[in-house]
SEROTOR-203445 format. One record per residue (C-alpha): residue in three letters; x, y, z. Coordinates in Angstrom, 2 decimals. Example, Ala and Ser with C-alpha at 12.3 -4.5 7.8 and 13.67 -1.06 7.14 Angstrom:
residues 2
(rec "ala"; (12.30; -4.50; 7.80))
(rec "ser"; (13.67; -1.06; 7.14))
This chain:
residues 231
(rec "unk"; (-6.85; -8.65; 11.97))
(rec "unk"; (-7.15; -5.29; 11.29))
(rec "unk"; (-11.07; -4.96; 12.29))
(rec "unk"; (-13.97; -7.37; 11.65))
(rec "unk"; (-16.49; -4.80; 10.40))
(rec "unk"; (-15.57; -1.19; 8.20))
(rec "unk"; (-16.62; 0.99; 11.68))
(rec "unk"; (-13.52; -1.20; 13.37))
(rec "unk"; (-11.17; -1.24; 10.35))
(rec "unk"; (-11.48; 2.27; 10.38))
(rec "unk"; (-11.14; 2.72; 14.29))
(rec "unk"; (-7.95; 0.36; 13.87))
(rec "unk"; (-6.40; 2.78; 10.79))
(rec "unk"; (-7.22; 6.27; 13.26))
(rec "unk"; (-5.31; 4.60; 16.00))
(rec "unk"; (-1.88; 3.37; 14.02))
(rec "unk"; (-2.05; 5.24; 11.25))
(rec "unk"; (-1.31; 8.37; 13.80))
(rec "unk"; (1.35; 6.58; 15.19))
(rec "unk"; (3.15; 6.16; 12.27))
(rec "unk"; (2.63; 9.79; 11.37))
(rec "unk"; (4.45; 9.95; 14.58))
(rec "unk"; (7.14; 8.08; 13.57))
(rec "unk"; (7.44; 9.68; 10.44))
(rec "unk"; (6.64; 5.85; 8.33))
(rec "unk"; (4.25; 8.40; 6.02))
(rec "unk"; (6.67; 11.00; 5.24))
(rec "unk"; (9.22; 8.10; 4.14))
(rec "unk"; (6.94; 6.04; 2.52))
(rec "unk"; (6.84; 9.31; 0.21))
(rec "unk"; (9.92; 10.33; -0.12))
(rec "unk"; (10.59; 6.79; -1.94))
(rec "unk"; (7.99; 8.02; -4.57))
(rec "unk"; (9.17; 9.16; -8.06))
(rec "unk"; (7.28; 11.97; -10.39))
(rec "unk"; (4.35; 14.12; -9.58))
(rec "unk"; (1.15; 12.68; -10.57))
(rec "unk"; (0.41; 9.86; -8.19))
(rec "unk"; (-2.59; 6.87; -8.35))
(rec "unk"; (-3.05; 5.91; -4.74))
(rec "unk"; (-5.07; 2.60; -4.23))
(rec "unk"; (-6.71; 2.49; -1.66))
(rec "unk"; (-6.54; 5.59; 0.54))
(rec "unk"; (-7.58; 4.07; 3.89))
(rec "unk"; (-7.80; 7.18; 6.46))
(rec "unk"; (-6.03; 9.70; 4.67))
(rec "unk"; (-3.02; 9.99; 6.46))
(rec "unk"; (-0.47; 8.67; 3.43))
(rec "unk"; (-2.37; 10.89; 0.85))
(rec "unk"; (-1.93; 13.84; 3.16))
(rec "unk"; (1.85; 12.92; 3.47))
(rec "unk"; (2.08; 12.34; -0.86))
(rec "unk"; (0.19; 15.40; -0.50))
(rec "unk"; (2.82; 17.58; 1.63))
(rec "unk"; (5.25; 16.08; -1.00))
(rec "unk"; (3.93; 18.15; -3.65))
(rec "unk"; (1.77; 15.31; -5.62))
(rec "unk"; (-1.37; 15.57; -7.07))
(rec "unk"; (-2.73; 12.46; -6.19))
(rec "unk"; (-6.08; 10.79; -7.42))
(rec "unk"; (-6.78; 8.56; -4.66))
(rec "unk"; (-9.42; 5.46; -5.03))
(rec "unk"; (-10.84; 3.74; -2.55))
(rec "unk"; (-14.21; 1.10; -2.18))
(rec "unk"; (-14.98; 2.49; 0.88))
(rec "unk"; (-16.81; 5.45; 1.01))
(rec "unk"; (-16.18; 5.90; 5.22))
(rec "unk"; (-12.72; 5.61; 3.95))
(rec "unk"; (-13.10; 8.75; 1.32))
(rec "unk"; (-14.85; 10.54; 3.79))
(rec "unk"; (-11.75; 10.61; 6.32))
(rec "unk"; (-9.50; 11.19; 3.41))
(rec "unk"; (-11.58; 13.97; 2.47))
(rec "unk"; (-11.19; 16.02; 6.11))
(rec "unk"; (-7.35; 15.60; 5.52))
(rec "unk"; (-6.63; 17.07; 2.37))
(rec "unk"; (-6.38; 19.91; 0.21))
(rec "unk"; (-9.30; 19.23; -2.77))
(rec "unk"; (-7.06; 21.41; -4.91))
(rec "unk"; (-4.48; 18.53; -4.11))
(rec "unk"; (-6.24; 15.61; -4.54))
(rec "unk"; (-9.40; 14.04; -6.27))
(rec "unk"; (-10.66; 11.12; -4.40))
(rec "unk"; (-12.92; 7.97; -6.58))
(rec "unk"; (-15.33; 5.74; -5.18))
(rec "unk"; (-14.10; 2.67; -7.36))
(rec "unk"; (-14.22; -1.29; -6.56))
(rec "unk"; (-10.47; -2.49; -8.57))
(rec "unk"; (-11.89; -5.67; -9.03))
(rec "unk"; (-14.75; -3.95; -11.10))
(rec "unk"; (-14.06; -0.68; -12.44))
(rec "unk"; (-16.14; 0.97; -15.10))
(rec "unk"; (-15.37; 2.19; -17.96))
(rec "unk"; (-15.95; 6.01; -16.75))
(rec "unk"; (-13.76; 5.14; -13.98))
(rec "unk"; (-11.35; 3.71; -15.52))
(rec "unk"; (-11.33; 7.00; -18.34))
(rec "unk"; (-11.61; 8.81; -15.43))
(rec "unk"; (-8.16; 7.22; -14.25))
(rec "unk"; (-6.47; 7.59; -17.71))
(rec "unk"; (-7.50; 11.52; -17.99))
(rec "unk"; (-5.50; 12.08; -14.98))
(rec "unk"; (-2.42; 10.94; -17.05))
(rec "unk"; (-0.55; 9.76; -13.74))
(rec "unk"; (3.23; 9.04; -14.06))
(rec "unk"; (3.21; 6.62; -10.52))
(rec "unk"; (0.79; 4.21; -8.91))
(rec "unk"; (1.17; 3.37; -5.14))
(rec "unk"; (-0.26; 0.72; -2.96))
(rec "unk"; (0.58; 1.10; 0.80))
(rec "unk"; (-0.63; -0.90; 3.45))
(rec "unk"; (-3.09; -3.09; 1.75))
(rec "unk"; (-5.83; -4.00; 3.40))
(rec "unk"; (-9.54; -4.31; 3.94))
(rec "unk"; (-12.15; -5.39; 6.65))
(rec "unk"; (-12.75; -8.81; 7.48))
(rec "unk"; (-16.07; -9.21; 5.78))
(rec "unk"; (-13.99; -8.16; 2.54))
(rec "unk"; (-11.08; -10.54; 3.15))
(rec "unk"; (-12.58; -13.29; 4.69))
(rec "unk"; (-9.95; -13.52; 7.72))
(rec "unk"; (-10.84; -15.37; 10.64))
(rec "unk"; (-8.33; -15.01; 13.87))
(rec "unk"; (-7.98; -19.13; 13.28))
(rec "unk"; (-6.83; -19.28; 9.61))
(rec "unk"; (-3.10; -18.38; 10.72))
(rec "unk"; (-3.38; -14.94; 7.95))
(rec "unk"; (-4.22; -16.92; 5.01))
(rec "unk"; (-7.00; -14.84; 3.99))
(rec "unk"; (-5.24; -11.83; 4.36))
(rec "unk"; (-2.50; -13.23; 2.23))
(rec "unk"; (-4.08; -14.20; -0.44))
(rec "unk"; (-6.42; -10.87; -0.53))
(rec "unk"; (-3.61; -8.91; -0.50))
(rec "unk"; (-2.14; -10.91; -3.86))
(rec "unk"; (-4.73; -10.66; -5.49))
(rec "unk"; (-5.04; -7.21; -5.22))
(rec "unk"; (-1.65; -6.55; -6.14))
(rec "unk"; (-1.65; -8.14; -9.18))
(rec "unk"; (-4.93; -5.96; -10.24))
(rec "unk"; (-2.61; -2.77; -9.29))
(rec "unk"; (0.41; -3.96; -11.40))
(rec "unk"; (-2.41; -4.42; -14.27))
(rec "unk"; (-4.18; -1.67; -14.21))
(rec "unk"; (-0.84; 0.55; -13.77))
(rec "unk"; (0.58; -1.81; -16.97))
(rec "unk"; (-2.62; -0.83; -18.76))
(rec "unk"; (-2.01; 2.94; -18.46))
(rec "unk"; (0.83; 4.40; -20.55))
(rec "unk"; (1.97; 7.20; -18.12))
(rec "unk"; (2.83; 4.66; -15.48))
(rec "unk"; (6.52; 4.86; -15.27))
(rec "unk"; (6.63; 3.11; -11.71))
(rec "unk"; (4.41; 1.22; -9.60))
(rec "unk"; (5.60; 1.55; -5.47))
(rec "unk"; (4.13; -1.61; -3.28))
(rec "unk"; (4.40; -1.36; 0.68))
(rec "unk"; (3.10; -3.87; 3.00))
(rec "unk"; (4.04; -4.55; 7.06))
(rec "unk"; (6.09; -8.05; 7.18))
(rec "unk"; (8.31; -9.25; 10.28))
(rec "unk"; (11.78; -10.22; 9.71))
(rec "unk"; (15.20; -10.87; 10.75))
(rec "unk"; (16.83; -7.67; 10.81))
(rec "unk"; (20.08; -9.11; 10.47))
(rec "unk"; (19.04; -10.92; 7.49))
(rec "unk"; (17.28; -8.11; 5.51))
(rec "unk"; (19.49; -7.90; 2.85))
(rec "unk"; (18.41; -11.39; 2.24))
(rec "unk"; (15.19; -9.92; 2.58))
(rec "unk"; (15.40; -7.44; -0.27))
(rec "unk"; (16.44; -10.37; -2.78))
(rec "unk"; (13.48; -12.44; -1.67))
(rec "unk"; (10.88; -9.53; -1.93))
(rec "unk"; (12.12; -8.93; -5.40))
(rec "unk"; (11.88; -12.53; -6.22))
(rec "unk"; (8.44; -12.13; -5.08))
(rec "unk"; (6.70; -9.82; -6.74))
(rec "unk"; (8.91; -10.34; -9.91))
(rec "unk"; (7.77; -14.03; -9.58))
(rec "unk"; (3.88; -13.24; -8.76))
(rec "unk"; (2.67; -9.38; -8.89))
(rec "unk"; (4.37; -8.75; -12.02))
(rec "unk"; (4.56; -11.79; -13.89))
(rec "unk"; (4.62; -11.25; -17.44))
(rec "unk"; (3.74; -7.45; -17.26))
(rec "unk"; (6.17; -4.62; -18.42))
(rec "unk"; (7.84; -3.52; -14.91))
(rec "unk"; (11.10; -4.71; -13.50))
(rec "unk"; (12.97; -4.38; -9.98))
(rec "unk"; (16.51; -4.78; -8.43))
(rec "unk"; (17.66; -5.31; -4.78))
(rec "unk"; (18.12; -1.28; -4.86))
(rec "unk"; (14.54; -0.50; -5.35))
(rec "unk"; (13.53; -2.67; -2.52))
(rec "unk"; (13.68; -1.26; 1.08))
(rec "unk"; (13.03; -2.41; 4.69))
(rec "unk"; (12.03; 0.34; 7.28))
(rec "unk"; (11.74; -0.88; 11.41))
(rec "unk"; (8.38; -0.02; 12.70))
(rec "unk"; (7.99; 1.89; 15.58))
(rec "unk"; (7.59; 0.75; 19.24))
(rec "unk"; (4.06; 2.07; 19.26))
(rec "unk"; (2.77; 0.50; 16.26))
(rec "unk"; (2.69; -2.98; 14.70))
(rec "unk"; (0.74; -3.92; 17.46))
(rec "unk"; (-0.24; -8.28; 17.24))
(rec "unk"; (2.74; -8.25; 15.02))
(rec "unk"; (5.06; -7.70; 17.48))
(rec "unk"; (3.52; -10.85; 19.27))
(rec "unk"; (3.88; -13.11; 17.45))
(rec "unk"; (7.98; -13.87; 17.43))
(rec "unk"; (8.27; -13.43; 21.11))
(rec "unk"; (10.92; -16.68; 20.89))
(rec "unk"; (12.74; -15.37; 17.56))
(rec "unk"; (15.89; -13.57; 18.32))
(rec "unk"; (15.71; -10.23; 16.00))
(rec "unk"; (13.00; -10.92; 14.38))
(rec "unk"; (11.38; -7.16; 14.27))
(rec "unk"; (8.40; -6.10; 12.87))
(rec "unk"; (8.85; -3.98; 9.46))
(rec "unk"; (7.86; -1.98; 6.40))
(rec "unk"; (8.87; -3.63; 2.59))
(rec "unk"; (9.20; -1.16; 0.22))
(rec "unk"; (9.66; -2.21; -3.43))
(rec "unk"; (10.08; 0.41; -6.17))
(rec "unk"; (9.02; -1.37; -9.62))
(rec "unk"; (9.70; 0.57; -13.14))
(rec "unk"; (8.92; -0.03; -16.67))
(rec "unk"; (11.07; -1.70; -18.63))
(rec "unk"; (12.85; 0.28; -21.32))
């Protein structure tokens, strides 16, 4: 788990989230990201809106947390980015006109994640609350970007583990996925192309790195998966 309480989620977030500036995971997360005017959900610490931010976005970041908008907030530009107290799972109408104003072109939803009061997760249910938090949210992000008529794409990015020799294998099955679940019945699409595996560093993925000490190449990762309205 990624911290029990939101003063250890974000002491968790300060610690890796600099390593994988140091590795660089930020800077490629956004270079995967297509047009200018980007919906981040969640901003956690600020370190991928600073790297969007570098890119050349303007980014209107939301997160529920305000310790999490306050980082953000010592990291960036304000002539870069506008940052929005907002809950997904119960926006307001001013928040959500608030979201439409700013007109953006791509959502993105790195890394999602939450404390464990939020979630649920106990270190004994194996992930499963984690899982299914992180599905449900999803599918409120492929929604809400459906419900905005700017949206041209919609970029997910999560941490998984997998067989590195198998990742092409991979790619179909994350497609499958999210084609199957996140965006059911809503107007995006993907291909294999769109979807992307990236090895984590050596410093970061910490208890994932654990957990397959028996499973031959089996190496901690980043899924990337590019979604676009359909035509």
């Amino acid at each position: 788990m990624s911290g029990a309480t939101v003063a250890e989620f974000i002491g968790y977030w300060e610690h890796e989230g600099e390593a994988y500036v140091r590795h660089g995971d930020y800077d490629w997360m956004a270079s995967l990201v297509p047009g200018q005017r980007v919906l981040e959900i969640g901003c956690g610490v600020g370190f991928a809106t600073q790297a969007l931010a570098r890119r050349g976005c303007a980014v209107l970041s939301i997160d529920s947390l305000d310790d999490c908008l306050e980082r953000t907030r010592q990291r960036v530009d304000p002539a870069q980015v506008t940052l929005l107290q907002a809950d997904l799972t119960a926006l307001s109408d001013a928040q959500r006109s608030t979201i439409g104003d700013f007109a953006p072109d791509v959502v993105v939803c790195w890394l999602m994640g939450a404390p464990a009061a939020t979630t649920g997760a106990q270190a004994s249910d194996g992930g499963r609350a984690v899982i299914a938090y992180r599905e449900k949210l999803h599918r409120l992000v492929a929604e809400l970007a459906a419900s905005l008529p700017s949206v041209r794409w919609l970029h997910l990015l999560d941490r998984t583990a997998i067989p590195w020799q198998a990742k092409d294998i991979g790619r179909d099955t994350l497609v499958n996925y999210h084609l199957g679940k996140t965006l059911l019945d809503l107007p995006f699409t993907a291909t294999r192309q769109s979807a992307l595996y990236r090895k984590l560093g050596e410093e970061v993925g910490g208890p994932q790195r654990k957990q397959h000490p028996s499973l031959k190449g089996v190496v901690p990762t980043l899924a990337s998966l590019l979604a676009e309205r359909k035509q």
